[in-house]
GULOBA-103744 format. One line per 8 residues: number of its first residue (from 1); for each residue x, y negated, z negated of N, C-alpha, C. Coordinates in steps of 0.05 Angstrom, whole numbers, padded with zeros to 5 digits. Layout:
<romis>
NUM) X:Y:Z:X:Y:Z:X:Y:Z; ...
</romis>
This chain:
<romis>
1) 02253:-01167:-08484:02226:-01171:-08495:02219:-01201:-08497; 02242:-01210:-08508:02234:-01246:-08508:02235:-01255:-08482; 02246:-01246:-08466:02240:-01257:-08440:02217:-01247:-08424; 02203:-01226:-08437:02178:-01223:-08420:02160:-01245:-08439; 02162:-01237:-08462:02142:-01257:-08477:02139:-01281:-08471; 02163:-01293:-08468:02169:-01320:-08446:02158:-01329:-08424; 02157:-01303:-08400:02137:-01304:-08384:02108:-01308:-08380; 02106:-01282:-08405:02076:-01285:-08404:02060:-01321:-08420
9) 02078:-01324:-08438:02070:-01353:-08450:02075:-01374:-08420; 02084:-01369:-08405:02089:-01389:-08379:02067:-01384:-08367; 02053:-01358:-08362:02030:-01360:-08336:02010:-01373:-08355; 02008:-01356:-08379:01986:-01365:-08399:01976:-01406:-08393; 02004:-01420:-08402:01994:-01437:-08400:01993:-01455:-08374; 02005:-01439:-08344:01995:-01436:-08327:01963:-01448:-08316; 01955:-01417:-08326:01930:-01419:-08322:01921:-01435:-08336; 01925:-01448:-08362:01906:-01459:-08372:01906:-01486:-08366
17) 01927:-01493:-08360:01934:-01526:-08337:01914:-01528:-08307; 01922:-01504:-08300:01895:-01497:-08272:01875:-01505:-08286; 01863:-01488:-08304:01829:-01485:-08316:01823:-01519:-08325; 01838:-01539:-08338:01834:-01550:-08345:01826:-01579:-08323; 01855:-01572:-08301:01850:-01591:-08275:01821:-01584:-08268; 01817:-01563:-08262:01785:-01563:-08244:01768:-01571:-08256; 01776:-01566:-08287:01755:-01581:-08301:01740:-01604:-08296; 01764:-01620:-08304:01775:-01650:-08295:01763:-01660:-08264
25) 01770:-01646:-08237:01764:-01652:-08220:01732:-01641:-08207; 01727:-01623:-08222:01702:-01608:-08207:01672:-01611:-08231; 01681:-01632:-08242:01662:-01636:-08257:01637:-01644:-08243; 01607:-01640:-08263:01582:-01649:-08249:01583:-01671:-08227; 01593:-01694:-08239:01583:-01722:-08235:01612:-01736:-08255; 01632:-01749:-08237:01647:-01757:-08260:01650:-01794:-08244; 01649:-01807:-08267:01659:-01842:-08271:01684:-01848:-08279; 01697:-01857:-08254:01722:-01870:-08263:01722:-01901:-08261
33) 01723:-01912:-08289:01718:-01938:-08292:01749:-01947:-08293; 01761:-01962:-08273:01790:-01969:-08267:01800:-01994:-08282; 01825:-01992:-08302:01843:-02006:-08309:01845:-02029:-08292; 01844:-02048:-08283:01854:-02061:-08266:01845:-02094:-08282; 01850:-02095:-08297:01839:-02129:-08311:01813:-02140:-08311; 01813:-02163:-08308:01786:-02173:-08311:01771:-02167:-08269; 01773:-02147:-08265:01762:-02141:-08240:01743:-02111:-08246; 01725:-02110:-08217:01708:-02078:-08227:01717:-02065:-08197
41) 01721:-02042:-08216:01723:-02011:-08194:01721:-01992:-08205; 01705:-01974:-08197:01679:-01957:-08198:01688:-01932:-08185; 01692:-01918:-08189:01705:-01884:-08169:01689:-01868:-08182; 01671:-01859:-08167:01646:-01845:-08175:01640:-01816:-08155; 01650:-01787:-08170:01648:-01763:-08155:01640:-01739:-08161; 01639:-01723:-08137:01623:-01694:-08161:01641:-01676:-08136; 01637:-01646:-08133:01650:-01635:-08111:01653:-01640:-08087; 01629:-01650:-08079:01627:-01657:-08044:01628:-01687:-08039
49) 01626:-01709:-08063:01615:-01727:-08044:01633:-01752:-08065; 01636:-01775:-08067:01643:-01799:-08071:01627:-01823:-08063; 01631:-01836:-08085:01619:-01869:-08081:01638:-01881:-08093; 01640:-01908:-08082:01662:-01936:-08092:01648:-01952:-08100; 01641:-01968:-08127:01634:-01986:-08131:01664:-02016:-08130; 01662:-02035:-08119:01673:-02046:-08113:01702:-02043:-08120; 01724:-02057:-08116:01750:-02047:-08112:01767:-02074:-08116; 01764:-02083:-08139:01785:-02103:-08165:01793:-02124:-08142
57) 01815:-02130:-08154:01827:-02151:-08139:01847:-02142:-08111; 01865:-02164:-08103:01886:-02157:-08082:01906:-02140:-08098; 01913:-02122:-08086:01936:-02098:-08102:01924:-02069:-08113; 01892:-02075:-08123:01880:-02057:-08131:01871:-02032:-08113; 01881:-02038:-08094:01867:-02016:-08079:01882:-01995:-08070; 01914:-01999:-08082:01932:-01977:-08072:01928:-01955:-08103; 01918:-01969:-08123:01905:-01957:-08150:01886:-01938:-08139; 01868:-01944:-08122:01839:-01924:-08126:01850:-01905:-08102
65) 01860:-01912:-08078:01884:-01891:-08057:01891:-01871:-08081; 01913:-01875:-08096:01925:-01860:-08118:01901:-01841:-08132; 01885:-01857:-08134:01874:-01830:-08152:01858:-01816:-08132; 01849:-01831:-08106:01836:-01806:-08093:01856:-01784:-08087; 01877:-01797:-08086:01890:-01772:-08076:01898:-01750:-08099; 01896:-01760:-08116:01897:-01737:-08139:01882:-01730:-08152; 01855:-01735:-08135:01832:-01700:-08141:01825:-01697:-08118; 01840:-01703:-08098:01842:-01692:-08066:01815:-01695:-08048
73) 01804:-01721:-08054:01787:-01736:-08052:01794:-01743:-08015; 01783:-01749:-07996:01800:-01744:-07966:01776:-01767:-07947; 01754:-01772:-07962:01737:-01790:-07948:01716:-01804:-07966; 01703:-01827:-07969:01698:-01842:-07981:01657:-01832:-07969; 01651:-01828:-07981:01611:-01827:-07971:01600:-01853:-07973; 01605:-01873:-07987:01597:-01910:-08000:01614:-01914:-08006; 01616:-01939:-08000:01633:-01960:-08007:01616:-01987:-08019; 01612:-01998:-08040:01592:-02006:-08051:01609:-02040:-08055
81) 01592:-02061:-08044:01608:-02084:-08052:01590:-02106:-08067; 01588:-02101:-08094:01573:-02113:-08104:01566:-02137:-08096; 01581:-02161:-08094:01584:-02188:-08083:01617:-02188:-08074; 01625:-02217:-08064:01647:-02220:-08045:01668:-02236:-08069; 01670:-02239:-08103:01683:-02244:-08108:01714:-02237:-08099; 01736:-02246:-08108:01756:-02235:-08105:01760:-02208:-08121; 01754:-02212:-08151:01761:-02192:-08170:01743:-02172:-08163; 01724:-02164:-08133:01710:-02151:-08127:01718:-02132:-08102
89) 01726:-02142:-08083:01730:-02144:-08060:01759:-02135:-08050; 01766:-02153:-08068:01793:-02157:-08062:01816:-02137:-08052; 01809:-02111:-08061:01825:-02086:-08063:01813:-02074:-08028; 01787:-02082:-08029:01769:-02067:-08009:01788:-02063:-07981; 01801:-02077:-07968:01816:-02077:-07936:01839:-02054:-07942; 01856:-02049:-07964:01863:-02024:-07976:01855:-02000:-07970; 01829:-02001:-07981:01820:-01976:-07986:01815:-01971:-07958; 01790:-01985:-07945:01791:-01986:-07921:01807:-01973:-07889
97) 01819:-01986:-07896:01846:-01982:-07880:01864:-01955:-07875; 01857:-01950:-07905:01872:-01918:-07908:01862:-01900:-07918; 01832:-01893:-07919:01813:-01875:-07915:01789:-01871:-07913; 01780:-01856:-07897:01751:-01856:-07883:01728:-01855:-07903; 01732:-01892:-07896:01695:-01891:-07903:01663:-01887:-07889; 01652:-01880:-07898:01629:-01875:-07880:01608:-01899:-07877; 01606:-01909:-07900:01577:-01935:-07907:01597:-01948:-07925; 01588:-01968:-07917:01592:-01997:-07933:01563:-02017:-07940
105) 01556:-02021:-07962:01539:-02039:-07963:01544:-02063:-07984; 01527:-02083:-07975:01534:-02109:-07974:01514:-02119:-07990; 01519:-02144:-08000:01496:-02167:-08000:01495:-02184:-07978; 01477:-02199:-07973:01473:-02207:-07949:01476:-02241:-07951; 01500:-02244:-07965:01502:-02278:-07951:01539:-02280:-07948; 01552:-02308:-07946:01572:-02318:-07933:01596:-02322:-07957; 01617:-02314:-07948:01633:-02326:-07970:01667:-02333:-07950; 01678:-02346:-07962:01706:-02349:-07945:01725:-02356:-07964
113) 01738:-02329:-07956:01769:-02332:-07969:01787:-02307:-07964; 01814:-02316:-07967:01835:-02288:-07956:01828:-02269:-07968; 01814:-02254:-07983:01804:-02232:-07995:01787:-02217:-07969; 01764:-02234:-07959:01749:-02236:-07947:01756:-02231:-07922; 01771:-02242:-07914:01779:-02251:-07886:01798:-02217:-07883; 01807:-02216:-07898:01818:-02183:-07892:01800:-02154:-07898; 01776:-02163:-07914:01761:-02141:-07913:01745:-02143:-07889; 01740:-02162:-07875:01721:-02163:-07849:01742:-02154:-07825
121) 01766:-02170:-07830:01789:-02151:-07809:01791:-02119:-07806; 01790:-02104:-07832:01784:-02086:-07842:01765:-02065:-07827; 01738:-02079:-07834:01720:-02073:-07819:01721:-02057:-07793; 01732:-02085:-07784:01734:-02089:-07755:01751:-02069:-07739; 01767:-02065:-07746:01786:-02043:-07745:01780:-02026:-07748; 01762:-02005:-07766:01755:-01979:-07770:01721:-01982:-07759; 01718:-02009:-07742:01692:-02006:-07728:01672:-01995:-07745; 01666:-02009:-07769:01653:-02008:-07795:01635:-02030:-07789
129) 01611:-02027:-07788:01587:-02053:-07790:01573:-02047:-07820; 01577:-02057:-07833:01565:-02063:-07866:01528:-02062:-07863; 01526:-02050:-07885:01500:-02055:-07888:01499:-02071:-07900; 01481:-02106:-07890:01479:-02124:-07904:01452:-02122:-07915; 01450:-02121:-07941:01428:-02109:-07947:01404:-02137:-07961; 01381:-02134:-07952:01355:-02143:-07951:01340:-02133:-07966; 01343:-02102:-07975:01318:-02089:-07986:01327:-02065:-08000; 01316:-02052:-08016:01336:-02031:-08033:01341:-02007:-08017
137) 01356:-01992:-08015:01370:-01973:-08004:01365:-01942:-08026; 01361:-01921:-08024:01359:-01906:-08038:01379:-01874:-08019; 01386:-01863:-08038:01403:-01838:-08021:01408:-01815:-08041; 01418:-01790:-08038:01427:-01777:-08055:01448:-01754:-08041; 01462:-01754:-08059:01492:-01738:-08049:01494:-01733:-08080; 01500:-01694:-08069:01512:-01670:-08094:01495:-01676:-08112; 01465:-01677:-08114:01448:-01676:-08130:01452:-01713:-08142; 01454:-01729:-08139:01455:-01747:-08151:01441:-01775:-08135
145) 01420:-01779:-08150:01413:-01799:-08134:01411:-01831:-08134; 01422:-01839:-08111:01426:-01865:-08120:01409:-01892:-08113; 01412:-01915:-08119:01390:-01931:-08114:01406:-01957:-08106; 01405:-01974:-08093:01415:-01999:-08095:01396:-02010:-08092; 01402:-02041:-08101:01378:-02059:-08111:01389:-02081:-08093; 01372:-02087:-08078:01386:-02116:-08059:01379:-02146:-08081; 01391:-02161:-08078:01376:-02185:-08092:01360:-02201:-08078; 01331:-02206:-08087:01308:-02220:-08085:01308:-02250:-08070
153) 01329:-02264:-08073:01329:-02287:-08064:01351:-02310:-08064; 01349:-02324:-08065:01378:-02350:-08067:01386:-02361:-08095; 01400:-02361:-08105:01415:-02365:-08130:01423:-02392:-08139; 01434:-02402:-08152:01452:-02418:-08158:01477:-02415:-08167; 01485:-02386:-08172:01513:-02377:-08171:01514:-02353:-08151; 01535:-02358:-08139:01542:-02329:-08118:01540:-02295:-08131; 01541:-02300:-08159:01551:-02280:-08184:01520:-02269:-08187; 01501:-02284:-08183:01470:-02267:-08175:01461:-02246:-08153
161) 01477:-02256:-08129:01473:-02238:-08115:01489:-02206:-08112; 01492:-02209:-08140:01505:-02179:-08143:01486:-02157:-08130; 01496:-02137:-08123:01483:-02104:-08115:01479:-02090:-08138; 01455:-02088:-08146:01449:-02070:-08172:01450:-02041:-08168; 01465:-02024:-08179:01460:-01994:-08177:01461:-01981:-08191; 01439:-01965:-08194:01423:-01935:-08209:01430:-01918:-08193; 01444:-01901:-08210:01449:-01865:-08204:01449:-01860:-08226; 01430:-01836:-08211:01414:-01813:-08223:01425:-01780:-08225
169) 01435:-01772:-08253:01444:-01739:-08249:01426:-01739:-08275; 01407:-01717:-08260:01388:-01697:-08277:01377:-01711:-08299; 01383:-01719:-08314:01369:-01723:-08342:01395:-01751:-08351; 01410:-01752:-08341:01427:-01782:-08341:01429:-01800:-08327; 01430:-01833:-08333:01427:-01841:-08314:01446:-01867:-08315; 01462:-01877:-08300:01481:-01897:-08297:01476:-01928:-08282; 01482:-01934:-08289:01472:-01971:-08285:01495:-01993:-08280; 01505:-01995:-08259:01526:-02013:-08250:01513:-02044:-08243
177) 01519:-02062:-08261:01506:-02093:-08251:01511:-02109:-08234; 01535:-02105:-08230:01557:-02123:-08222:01564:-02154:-08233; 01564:-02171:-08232:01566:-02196:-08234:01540:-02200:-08251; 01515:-02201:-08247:01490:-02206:-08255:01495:-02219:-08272; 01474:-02253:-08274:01474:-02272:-08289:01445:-02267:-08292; 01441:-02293:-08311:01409:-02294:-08313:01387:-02291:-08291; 01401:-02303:-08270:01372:-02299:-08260:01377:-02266:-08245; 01395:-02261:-08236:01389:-02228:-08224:01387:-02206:-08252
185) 01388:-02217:-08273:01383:-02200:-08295:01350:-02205:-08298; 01338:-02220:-08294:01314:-02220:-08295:01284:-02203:-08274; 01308:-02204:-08257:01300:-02188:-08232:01297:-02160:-08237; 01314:-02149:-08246:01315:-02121:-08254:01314:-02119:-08280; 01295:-02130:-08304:01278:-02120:-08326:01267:-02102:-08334; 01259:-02085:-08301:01241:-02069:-08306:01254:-02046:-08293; 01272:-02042:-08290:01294:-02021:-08278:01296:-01997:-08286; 01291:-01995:-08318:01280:-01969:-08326:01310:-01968:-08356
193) 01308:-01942:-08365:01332:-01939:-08382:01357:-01925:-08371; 01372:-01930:-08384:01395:-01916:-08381:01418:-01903:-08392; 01432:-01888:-08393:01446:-01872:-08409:01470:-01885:-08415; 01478:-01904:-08393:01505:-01915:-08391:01504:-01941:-08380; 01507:-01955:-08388:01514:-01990:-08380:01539:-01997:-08364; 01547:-02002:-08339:01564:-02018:-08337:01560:-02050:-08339; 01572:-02063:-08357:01558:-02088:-08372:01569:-02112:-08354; 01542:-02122:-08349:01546:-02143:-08324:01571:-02172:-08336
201) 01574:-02183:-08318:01593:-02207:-08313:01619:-02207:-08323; 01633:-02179:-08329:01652:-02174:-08349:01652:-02182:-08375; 01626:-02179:-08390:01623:-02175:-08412:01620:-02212:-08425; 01619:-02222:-08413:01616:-02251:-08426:01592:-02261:-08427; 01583:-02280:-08441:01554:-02279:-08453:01536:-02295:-08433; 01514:-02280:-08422:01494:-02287:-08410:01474:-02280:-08426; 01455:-02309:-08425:01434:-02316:-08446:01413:-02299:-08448; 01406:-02284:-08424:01381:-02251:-08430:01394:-02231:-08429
209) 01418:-02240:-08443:01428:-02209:-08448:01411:-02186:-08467; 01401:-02201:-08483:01389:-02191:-08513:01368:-02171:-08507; 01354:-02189:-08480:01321:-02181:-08469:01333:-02162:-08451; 01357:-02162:-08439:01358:-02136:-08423:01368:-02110:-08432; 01387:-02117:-08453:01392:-02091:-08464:01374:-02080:-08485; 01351:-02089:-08493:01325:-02083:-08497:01306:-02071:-08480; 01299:-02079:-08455:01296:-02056:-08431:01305:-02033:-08429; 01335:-02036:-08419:01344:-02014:-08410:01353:-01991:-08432
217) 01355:-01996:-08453:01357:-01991:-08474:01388:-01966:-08470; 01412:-01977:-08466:01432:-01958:-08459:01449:-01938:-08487; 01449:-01913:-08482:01468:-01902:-08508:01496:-01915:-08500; 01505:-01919:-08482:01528:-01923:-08479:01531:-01955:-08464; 01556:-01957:-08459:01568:-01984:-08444:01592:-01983:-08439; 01613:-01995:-08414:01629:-02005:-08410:01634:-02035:-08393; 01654:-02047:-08414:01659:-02071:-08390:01693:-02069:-08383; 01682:-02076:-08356:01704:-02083:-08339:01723:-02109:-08343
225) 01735:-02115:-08361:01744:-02136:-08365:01769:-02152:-08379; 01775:-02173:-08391:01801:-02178:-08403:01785:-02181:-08432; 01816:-02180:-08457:01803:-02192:-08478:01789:-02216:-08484; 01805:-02236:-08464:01797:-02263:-08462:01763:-02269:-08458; 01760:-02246:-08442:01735:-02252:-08431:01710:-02241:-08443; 01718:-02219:-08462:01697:-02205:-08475:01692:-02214:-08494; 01663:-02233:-08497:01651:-02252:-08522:01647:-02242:-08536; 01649:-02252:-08562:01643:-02241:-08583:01602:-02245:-08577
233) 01595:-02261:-08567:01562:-02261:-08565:01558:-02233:-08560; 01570:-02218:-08541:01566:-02194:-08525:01570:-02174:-08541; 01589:-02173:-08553:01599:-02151:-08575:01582:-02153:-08597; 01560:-02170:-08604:01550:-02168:-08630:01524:-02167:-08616; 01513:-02166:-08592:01491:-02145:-08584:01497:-02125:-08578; 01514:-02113:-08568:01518:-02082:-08561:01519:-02070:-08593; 01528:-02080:-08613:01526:-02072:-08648:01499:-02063:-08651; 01481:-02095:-08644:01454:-02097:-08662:01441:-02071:-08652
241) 01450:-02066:-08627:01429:-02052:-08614:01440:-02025:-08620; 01464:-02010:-08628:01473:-01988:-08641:01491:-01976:-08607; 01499:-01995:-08599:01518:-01979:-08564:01535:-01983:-08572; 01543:-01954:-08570:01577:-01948:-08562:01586:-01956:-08540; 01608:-01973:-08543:01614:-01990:-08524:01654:-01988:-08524; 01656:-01993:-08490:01683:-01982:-08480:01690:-02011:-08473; 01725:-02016:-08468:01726:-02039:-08448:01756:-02029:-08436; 01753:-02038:-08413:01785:-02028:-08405:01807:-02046:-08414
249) 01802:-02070:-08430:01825:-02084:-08442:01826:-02069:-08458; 01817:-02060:-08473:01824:-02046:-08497:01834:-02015:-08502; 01811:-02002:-08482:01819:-01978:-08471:01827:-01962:-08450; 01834:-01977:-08430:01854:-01970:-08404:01826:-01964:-08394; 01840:-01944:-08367:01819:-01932:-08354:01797:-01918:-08362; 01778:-01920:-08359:01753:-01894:-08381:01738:-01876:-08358; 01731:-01856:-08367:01727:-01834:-08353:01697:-01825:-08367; 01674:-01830:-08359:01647:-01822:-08356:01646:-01791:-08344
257) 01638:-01767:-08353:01629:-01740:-08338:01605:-01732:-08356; 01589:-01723:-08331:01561:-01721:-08338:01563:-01691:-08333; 01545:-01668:-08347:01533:-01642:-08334:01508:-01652:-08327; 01505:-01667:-08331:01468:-01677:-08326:01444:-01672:-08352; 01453:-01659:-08370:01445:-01659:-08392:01450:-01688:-08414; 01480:-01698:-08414:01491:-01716:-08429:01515:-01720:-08419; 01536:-01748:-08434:01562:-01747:-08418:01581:-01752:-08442; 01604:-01741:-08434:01619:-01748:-08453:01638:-01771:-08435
265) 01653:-01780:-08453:01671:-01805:-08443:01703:-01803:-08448; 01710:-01805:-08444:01749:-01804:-08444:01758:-01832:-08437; 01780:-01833:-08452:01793:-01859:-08446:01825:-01858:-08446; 01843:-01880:-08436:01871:-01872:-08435:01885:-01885:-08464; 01867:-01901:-08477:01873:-01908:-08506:01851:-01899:-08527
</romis>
């Protein structure tokens, strides 16, 4: 008798390890905001389809391999590169290299360095031509629609010409900045609201921060970043303004899943 009971407590929690994985993997719309230091990577999926928001530094990209492969993730739909930093990029010839991406899009100016020089090798190799982008891009995959925002014009930091992106599930809506300093934060003022912040420059204080998270007016936030780097200026507007706010120094990897109604958030701390 104890050994059937035994059994049956084995399939029981069985199944309930199954029920829970699909959970996990077959969710609406899920955000994987990646551990990886003061760098951003973005693993963004629902059943059919994937997007990459940029891909951390050099090393990072055998990280985001790993997790595709463990929600059996087999091809990439975007590959999203906000700007050509290192802590951006860097991972990108990785990923690249060892699974099929379909689109790559770009900002559209010059940068040079070994980061660089192996994501264009990259490229070149899987006969990948980048969308260097000029003008906003709009798409939707598994109900979710997405937007990229090209930037407007010439900067005085490279960290402006970030790729802005809005995706859209149902009644939620997510906001990746990338880098954005003052002036590409000014650019997109009028961008609309949002449910979820990914908080531009890794969380260190840019001077319209105040006026933009007044726009967009987010319930939520995460930054991508180190302790070092996350200002206290930053942390005492995400307060004033009442956002619950994540950081992967503090809390490892974080996990965004939307039904399209609202999202809840998970973290590894």
């Amino acid at each position: 008798m104890k050994k059937f009971i035994s059994f049956i407590m084995s399939v029981l929690v069985a199944i309930s390890s199954t029920a829970c994985e699909k959970k996990v993997k077959y969710s609406d719309f899920t955000i994987e905001f990646l551990d990886v230091g003061k760098a951003d990577c973005m693993v963004m999926y629902t059943e059919n389809s994937t997007v990459i928001i940029d891909c951390g530094e050099k090393g990072d990209g055998k990280k985001i391999l790993e997790l595709l492969k463990e929600k059996g993730i087999e091809s990439v739909d975007c590959l999203i590169i906000t700007h050509y930093d290192k802590d951006h990029v860097g991972g990108a010839a990785k990923v690249i290299n060892n699974i099929e991406v379909k689109k790559v899009l770009a900002p559209d100016y010059e940068e040079s360095s070994e980061e660089m020089d192996k994501y264009i090798k990259a490229l070149n190799s899987k006969k990948i031509t980048p969308v260097r982008m000029t003008e906003n891009i709009s798409f939707t995959l598994d109900d979710v629609q997405y937007t990229v925002y090209a930037p407007k014009g010439t900067y005085d930091n490279d960290n402006d010409f970030s790729l802005v992106t809005k995706a859209v599930y149902h009644d939620t809506t997510f906001l990746f900045t990338g880098d954005a300093m003052e002036q590409r934060l000014s650019e997109i003022m009028d961008i609309g609201n949002c449910t979820l912040l990914k908080i531009p420059y890794h969380a260190r204080k840019v001077e319209n921060f105040e006026e933009f998270l007044n726009n967009v007016k987010p319930k939520y936030a995460v930054a991508c970043t180190s302790e070092k780097e996350f200002s206290g200026y930053t942390k005492n507007l995400l307060e004033k303004f009442n956002v619950k706010y994540y950081a992967t120094c503090f809390n490892g990897t974080i996990t965004a899943v939307s039904d399209g109604n609202g999202i809840e958030i998970f973290s590894e701390k």
